[in-house]
C-alpha positions in Angstrom: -12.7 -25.2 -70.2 -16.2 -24.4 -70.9 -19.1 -26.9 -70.9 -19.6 -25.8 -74.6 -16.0 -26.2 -75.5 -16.5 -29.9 -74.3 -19.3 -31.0 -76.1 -17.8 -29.5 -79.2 -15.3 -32.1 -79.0 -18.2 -34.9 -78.2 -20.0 -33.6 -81.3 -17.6 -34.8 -83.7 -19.0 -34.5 -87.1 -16.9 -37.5 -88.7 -18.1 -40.2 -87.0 -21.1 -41.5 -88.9 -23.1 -42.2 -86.2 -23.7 -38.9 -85.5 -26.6 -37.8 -86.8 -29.2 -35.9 -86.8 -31.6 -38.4 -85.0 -28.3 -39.1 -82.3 -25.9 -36.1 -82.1 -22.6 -36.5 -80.4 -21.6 -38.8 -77.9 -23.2 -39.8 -74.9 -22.9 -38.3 -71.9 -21.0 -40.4 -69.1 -22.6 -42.1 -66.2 -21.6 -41.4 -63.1 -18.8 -43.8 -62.5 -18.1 -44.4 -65.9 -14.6 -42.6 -65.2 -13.5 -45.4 -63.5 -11.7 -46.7 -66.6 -9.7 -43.0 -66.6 -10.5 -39.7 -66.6 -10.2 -36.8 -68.8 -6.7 -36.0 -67.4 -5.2 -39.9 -67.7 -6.8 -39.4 -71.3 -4.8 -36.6 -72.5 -1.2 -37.2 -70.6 -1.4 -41.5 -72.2 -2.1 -39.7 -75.5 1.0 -36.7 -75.7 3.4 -38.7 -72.8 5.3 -40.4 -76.1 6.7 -37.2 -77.7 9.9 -37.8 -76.7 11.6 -34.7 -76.3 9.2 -32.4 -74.4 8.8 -31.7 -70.6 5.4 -33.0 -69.5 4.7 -31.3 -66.3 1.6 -32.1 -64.3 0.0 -29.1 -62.8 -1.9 -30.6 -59.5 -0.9 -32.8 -56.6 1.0 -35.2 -56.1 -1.3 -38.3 -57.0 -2.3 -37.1 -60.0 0.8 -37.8 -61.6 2.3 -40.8 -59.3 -0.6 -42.6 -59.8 -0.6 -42.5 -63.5 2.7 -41.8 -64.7 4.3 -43.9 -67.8 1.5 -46.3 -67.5 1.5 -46.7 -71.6 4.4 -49.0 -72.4 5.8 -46.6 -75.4 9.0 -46.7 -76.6 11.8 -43.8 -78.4 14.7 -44.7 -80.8 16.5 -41.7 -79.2 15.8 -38.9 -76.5 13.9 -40.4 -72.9 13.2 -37.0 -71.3 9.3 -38.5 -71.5 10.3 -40.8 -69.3 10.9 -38.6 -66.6 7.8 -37.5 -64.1 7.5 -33.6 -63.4 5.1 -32.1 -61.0 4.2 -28.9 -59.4 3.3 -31.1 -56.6 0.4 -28.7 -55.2 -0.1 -29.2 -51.0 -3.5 -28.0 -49.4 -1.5 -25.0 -48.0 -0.7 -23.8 -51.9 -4.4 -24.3 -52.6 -4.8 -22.2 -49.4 -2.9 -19.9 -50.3 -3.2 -19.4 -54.1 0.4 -20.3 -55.0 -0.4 -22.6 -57.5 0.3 -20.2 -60.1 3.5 -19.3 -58.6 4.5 -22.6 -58.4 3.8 -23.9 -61.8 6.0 -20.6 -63.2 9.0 -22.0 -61.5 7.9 -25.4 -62.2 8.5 -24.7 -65.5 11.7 -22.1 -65.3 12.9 -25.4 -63.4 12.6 -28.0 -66.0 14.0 -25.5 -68.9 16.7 -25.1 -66.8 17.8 -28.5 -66.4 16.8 -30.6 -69.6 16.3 -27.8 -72.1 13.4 -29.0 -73.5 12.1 -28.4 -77.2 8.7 -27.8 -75.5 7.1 -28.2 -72.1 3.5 -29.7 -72.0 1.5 -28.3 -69.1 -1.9 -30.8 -67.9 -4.3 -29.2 -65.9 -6.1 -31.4 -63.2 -9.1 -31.3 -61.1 -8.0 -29.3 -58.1 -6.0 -26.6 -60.4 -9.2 -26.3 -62.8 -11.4 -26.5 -59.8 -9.4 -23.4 -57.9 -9.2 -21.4 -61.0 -5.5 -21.6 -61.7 -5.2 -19.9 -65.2 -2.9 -22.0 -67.0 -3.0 -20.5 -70.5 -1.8 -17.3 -69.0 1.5 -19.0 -67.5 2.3 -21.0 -70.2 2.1 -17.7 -72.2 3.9 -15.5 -70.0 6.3 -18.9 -69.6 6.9 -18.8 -73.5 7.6 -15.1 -73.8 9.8 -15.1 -70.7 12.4 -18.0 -72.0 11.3 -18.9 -75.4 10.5 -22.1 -75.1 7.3 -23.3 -76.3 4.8 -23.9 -73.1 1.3 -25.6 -74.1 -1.5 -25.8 -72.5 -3.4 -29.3 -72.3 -6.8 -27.8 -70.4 -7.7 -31.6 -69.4 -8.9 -31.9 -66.2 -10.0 -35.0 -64.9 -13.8 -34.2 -63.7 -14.7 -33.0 -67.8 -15.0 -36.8 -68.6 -14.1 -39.9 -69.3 -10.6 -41.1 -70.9 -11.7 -40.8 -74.6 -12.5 -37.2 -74.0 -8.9 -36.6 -72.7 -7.6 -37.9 -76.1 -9.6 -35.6 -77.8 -8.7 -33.1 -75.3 -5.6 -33.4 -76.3 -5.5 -33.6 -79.7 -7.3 -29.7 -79.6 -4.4 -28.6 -77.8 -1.8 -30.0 -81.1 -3.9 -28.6 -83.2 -4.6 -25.6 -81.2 -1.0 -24.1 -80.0 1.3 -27.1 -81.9 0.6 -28.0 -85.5 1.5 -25.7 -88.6 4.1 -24.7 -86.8 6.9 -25.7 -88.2 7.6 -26.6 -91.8 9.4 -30.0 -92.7 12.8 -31.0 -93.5 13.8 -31.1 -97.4 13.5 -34.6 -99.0 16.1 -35.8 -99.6 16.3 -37.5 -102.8 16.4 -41.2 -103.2 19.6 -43.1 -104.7 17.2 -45.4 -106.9 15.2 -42.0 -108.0 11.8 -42.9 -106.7 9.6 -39.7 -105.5 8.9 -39.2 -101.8 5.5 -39.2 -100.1 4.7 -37.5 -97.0 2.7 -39.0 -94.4 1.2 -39.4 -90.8 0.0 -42.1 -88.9 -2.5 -40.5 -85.9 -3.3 -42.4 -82.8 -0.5 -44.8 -83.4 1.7 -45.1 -80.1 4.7 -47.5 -80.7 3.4 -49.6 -77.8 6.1 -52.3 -77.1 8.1 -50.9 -80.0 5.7 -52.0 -82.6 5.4 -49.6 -84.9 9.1 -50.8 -85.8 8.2 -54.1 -87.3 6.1 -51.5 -90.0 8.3 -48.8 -90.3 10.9 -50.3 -93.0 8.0 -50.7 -95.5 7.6 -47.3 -95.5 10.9 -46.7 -95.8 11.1 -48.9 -98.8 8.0 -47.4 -100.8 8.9 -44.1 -100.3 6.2 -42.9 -98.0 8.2 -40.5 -95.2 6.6 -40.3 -92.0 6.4 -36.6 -91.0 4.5 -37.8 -87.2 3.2 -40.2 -85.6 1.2 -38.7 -83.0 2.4 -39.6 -80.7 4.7 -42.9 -80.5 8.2 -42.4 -81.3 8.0 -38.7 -81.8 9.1 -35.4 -81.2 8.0 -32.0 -81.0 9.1 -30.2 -84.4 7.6 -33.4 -86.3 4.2 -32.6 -84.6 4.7 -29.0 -85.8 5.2 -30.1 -89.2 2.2 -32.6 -89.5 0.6 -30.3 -91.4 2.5 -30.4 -94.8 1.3 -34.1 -95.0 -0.5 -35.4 -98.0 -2.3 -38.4 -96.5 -3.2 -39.0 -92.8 -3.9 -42.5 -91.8 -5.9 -42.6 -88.3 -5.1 -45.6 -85.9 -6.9 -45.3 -82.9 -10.6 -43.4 -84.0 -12.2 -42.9 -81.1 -9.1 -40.8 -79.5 -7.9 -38.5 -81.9 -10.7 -38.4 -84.8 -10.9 -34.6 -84.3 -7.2 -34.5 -85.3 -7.5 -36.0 -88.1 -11.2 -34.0 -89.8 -9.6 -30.8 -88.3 -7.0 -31.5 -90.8 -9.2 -32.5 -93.9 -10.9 -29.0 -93.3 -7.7 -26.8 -92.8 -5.2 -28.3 -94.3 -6.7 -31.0 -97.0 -5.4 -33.6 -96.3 -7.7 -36.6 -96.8 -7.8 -39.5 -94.3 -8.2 -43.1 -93.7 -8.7 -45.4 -90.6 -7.1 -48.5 -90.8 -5.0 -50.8 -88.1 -1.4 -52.8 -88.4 -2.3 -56.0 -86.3 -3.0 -58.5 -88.3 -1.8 -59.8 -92.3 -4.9 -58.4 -93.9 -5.3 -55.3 -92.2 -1.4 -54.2 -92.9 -1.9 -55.3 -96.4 -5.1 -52.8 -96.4 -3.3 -50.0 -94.3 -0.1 -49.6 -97.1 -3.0 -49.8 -100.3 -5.0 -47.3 -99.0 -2.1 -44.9 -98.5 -1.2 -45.8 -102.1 -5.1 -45.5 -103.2 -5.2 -41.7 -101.7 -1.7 -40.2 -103.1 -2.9 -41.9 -106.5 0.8 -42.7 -108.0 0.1 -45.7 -110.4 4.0 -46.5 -109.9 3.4 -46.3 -106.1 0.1 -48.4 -106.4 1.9 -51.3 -108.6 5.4 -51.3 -106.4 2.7 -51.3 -102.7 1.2 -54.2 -104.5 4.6 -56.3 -105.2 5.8 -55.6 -101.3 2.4 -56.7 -99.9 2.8 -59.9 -102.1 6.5 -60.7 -101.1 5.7 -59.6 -97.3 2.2 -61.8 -96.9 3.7 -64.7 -98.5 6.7 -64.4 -95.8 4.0 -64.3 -93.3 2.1 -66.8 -94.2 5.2 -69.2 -94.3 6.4 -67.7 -90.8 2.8 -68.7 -89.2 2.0 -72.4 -90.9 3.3 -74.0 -87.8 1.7 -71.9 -85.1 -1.5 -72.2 -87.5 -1.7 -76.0 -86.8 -1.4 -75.4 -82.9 -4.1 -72.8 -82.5 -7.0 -73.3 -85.0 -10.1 -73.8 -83.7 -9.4 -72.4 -80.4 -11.6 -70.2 -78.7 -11.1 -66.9 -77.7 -12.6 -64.8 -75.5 -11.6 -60.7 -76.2 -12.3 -57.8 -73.7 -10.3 -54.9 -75.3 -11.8 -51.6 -77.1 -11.7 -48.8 -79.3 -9.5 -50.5 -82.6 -8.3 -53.0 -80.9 -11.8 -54.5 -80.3 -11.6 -55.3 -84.1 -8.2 -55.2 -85.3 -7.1 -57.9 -83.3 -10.2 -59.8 -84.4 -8.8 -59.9 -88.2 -5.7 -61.0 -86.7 -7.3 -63.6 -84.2 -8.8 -65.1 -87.6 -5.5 -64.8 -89.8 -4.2 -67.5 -86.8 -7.5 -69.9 -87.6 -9.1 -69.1 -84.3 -12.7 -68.4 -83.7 -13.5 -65.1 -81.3 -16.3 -66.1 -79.4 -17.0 -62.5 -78.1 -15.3 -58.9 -78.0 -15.3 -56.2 -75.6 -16.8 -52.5 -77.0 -16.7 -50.8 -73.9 -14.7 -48.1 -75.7 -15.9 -48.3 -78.9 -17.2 -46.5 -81.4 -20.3 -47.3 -83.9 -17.9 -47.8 -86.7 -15.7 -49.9 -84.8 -19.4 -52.0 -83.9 -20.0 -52.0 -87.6 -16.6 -53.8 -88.1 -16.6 -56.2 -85.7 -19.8 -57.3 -87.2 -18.5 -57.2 -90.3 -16.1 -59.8 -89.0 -17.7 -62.2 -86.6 -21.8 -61.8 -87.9 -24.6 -59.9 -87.2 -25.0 -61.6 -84.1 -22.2 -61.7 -82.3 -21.6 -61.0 -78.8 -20.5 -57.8 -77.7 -19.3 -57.1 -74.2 -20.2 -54.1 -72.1 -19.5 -55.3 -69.0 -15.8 -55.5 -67.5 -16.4 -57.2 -64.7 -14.5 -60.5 -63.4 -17.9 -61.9 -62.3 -19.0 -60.9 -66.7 -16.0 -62.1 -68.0 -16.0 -65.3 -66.4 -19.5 -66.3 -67.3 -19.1 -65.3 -70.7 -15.8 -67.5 -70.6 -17.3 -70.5 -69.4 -20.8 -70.2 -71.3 -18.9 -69.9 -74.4 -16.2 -72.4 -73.7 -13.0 -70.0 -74.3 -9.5 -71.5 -74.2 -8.0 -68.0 -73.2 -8.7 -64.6 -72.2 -7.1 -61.9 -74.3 -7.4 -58.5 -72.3 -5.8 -55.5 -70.2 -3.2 -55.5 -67.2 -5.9 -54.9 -65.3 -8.2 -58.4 -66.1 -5.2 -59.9 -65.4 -5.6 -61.1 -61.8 -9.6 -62.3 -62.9 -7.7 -64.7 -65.2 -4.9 -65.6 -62.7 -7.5 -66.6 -60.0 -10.1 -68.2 -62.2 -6.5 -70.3 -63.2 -7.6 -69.6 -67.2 -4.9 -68.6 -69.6 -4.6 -65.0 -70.4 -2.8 -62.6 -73.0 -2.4 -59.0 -72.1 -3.1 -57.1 -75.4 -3.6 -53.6 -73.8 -1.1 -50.4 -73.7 1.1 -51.9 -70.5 2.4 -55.2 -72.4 5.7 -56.1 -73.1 5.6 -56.9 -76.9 5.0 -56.0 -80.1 2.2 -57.0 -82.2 1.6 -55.0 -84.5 2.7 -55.5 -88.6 3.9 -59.1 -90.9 6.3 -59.7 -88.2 4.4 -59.0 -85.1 1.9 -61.4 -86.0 4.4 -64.6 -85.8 5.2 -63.0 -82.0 1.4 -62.6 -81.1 1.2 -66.2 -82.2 3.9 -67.4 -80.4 2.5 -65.9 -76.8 -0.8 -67.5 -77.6 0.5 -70.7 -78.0 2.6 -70.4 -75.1 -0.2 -69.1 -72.5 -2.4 -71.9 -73.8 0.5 -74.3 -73.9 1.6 -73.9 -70.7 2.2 -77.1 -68.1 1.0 -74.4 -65.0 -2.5 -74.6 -66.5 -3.1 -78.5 -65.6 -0.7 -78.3 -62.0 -3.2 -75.8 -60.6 -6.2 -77.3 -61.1 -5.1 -80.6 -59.9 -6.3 -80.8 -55.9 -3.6 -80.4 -53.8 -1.7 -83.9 -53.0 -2.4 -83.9 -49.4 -5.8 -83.2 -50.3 -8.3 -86.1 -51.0 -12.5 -86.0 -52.2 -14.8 -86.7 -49.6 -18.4 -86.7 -51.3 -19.4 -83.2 -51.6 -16.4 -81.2 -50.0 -12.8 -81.7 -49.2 -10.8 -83.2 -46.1 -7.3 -83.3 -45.5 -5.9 -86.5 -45.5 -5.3 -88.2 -42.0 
C-alpha cells in the first residue's frame, strides 16, 4: 500500500478534531506498535464473519501468535474459528514462492470448507518482498469463483487502529454493495420493518445477544454487524441500510462516512454498556428513521426495559456505591463503561485514553469533569501509582494488566476483547455488576495480604520464626 493510501485513512474527515489547525492523526512513535500492529488490527476487526476463510499470507508467527485472540462468538457456522496460513519459510522468501504458495493456499481451503469468501492479510515479510496479493486473489476469484479479498494490512504501516481502518477499506472496497438483501418479510402484528447496521460492534462474550431481541421487537432488522456474529452476504448487503449506528469510532469511522457519502445513509455513535447509553442507542435509531409510531413504541420499551433494570441492580447498588474505580481501557470503552460505572453508584477515579479519540476525550469529560484524570501510560509501575494515589478498590482493564493486578494482590475486572462475559445491554449490566462485586468481595483479597503464619515482624524487616 502506498504511504499516500495510508494517510488517507489517518486523514479521516469525520472526526471533529481534525481540522485545519490539526489534520489527521498523529503519526506513531517508534514503539507505539507494541499494543498491535497494523496486521493484528485488521485480522481482530474481519476474524468474526463467520463463514469466510481467513488466511494469513506470511509466516508462521504471524498468525500463531495472534490468532482468535478476540473472544467473539457465532449463533451458527465456526469456520472463523479455524487458523489458515501460507506458513512462508526463509527458503520460499528465497526463492519467490510465496505467490505460489498462497494460490494453493487458497485452492486448498475452497476445497475443503467451501467457503462463501476467503479473506487474504498481507504481513510484513509478504509486503516487504513484494508479493502481489491483489493479483492472486484476483486470478483466485476468476479461477474457482469464490470471492478472494484482499486485506493489504501489513504490520510495519502502523499501529492497531490503522489495521481497523485498514480493514474497513477493504469491505468497502472489494465487499459492500455487493449483494442486495433478503425481502422483509412482513410482520404478524403489521408493523413496518427498518433496516439497520451496527459497525464496530463484535459480539464479544456473546453480548450483543442480551440487545438483539429489542430489535427484534421494534422492528429494526439488522442487515450487519460488522463484524460480530456475521457473515459474508450480510456485509455485502450493508449498503441498503437506512441508519448505521457506529460502536467502536476510532476503528471503523471510515466505514461508516464512506457510507454517508455513497450510499446516504446517516450515522450515529453510541455504545450498549450501560442503562443510559442503550436507552440513547435505540432513540437515536428511532430519532434518524423519523417514524412517530416507531419513536412513541422505542419510548414505551426503554421504559418497561430501564425500569426492569433498575429493579434487577437495587441490590448490587447497595454493595458497590461509592467504591472507587480505577479504568485503563480505550477507544469507546474508555467512556461507555464510565456511564455504566456510574449507573452502579461508583465513582471512576481515572480512565485510560491510550486509544482514544478527541471525541471520546470530550465524553469522558462530559462525564467525570473537566478535570479528570486521563491515563496515557500503561505501565504496571503507572497503574499502580495512580491506584494507590487515588485510593481505588479495583482495577478494571485488559488480559494483559492482569498479572500487574495479581501481583500487586488488588482486585481486578477484565473488561477488554479476551473476557469471558457479556456486558453489554439492560441485562449485561446486572452481570457486570455481579463480577464487580465478586472481585471486590472476594475472601482471597485479605488471605494474601496477611504475612505468612510462619512468618513474624521483626522491627523493620521479616525473620522466620525459630
Amino acid at each position: 500500500m502506498k504511504a499516500s493510501e495510508i494517510q488517507a485513512l489517518l486523514d479521516e474527515p469525520a472526526c471533529t478534531h481534525n481540522t485545519k489547525e490539526k489534520s489527521g492523526c498523529a503519526k506513531p512513535k517508534p514503539g507505539a506498535t507494541a499494543g498491535g500492529c497494523s496486521f493484528d488490527g485488521a485480522q481482530i476487526a474481519l476474524l468474526p464473519i463467520a463463514d469466510v476463510a481467513h488466511i494469513v499470507h506470511g509466516p508462521i508467527a504471524c498468525a500463531g501468535s495472534s490468532w482468535d485472540n478476540r473472544g467473539t462468538r457465532s449463533s451458527g457456522v465456526t469456520l472463523y474459528k479455524i487458523g489458515m496460513t501460507t506458513d512462508l519459510s526463509e527458503t520460499d522468501v528465497v526463492m519467490g514462492r510465496g505467490e505460489k504458495r498462497l494460490f494453493h493456499a487458497i485452492k486448498q481451503a475452497i476445497d475443503s470448507y467451501s467457503p462463501k469468501a476467503v479473506f487474504i492479510y498481507n504481513t510484513c515479510v509478504t509486503a516487504l518482498i513484494g508479493d502481489d496479493v491483489g493479483a492472486v486473489c484476483k486470478a483466485a476469484t476468476e479461477r474457482w469463483g469464490t470471492p478472494v479479498v484482499p486485506v493489504d494490512a501489513a504490520g510495519f504501516y502502523g499501529t492497531k487502529n490503522l489495521g481497523n481502518r485498514l480493514a474497513g477499506e477493504a469491505m468497502f472496497k472489494h465487499v459492500i454493495g455487493a449483494a442486495e438483501p433478503a425481502p422483509v418479510v412482513p410482520r404478524a402484528d403489521g408493523l413496518p420493518t427498518y433496516d439497520v447496521n451496527l459497525i464496530g460492534e463484535y459480539n464479544i462474550a456473546g453480548e450483543f445477544w442480551h440487545v438483539a431481541p429489542l430489535f427484534d421487537e421494534l422492528g429494526l432488522r439488522i442487515l450487519c454487524t460488522l463484524s460480530g456474529d456475521s457473515r459474508f452476504h450480510e456485509v455485502q448487503t450493508m449498503h441498503r441500510a437506512k441508519v448505521n449506528m457506529v460502536v467502536c469510532a476510532k476503528a471503523l469511522l471510515n466505514v461508516a462516512r464512506k457510507m454517508q457519502d455513497t450510499y446516504g445513509q446517516p450515522f450515529f455513535e453510541g455504545s450498549f454498556y450501560g442503562v443510559q447509553d442503550v436507552s440513547n442507542a435505540l432513540r437515536d435509531f428511532a430519532r434518524l428513521i423519523g417514524d412517530p409510531d416507531l419513536i412513541a413504541r422505542t419510548e414505551a420499551v426503554i421504559a418497561r426495559e430501564e425500569a426492569k433494570a433498575h429493579a434487577a441492580l437495587e441490590p448490587w447498588r447497595a454493595r458497590l456505591k461509592d467504591k472507587r474505580v480505577l479504568l485503563y481501557t480505550g477507544g469507546v470503552k474508555s467512556w461507555s463503561i464510565v456511564s455504566a460505572l456510574q449507573d452502579l453508584g461508583m465513582k471512576v477515579v481515572a480512565t485510560g485514553t491510550k486509544k482514544s479519540t478527541e471525541e471520546d476525550k470530550a465524553r469522558i469529560r462530559e462525564l467525570m469533569g473537566e478535570d479528570t484524570k486521563m491515563i496515557d501510560d500503561g505501565s504496571p509501575k503507572a497503574l499502580l501509582s495512580t491506584y494507590h494515589e487515588y485510593k481505588a478498590d479495583i482495577l478494571i482493564a485488559g488480559g494483559r494488566n492482569l498479572y500487574t493486578a495479581l501481583k500487586a494482590r488488588i482486585p481486578f475486572l477484565d473488561i477488554n476483547q479476551e473476557r469471558e462475559f457479556g456486558y453489554a445491554g439492560y441485562a449485561g449490566m446486572s452481570e457486570l455488576a455481579r463480577q464487580l462485586a465478586l472481585s471486590m468481595e472476594s475472601p482471597v483479597w485479605a488471605a494474601v495480604r496477611k504475612p505468612a503464619p510462619w512468618a513474624k515482624q521483626s522491627g523493620p524487616g521479616t525473620v522466620l520464626a525459630a
